[in-house]
C-alpha positions in Angstrom: 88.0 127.0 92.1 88.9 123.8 90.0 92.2 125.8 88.9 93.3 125.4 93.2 92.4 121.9 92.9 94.2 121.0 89.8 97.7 122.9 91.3 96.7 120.7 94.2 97.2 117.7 92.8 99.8 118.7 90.7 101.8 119.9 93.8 100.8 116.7 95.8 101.7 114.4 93.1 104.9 115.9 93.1 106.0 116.3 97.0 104.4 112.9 98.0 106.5 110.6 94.5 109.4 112.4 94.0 108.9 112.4 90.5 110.4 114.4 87.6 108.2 116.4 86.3 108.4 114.4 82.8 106.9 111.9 84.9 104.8 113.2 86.9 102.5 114.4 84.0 102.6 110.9 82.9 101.4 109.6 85.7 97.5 108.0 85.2 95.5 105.7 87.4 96.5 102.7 85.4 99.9 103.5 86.6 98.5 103.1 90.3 97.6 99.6 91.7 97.1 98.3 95.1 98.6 101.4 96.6 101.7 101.7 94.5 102.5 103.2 91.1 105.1 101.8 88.2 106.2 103.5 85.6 109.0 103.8 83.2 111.3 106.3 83.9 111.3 109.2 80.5 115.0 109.6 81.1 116.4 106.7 82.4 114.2 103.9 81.3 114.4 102.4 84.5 110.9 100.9 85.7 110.1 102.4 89.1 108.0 101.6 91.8 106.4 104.2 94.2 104.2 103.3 97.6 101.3 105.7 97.3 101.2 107.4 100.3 97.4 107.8 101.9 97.8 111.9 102.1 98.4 111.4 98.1 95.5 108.8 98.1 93.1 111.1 99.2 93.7 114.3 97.0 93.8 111.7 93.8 90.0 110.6 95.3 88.9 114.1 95.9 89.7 115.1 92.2 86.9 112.6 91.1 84.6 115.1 92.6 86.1 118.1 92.0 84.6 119.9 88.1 86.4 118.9 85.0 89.6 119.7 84.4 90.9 121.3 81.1 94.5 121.3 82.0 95.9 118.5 80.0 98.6 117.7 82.5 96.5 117.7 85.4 94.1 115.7 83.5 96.7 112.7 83.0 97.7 112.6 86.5 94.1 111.6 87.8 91.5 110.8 84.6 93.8 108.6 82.7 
């Protein structure tokens, strides 16, 4: 069951930022404030700036109660 929620995430995070996948796994909750996420590009270097959408919002919540994740990836998109 928590391996459906983690490809949840994983497939939310990407649809709803458009991020590369590079990025994506970077992603953490620091990255995330006030509804939208910065981060540094891996290829580019450019800083960008993503509105979190509330769809994404609410899977990111729901992995707080969802059992502990031991997929690394997964684990920096929503524990970091």
């Amino acid at each position: 069951m928590a391996h459906r929620h983690q490809e949840r995430v994983w497939l939310a995070v990407l649809l709803y930022t458009d991020l590369r996948r590079g990025d994506a796994v970077r992603l953490g909750r620091q990255d995330i404030r006030h509804g939208v996420a910065t981060l540094r590009s891996e290829k580019t270097g450019v800083t960008v700036t993503i509105p979190i959408l509330p769809v994404l919002d609410e899977v990111l919540k729901s992995r707080a109660h969802a059992p502990t994740s031991h997929s690394s990836a997964v684990r920096t998109l929503v524990h970091s």
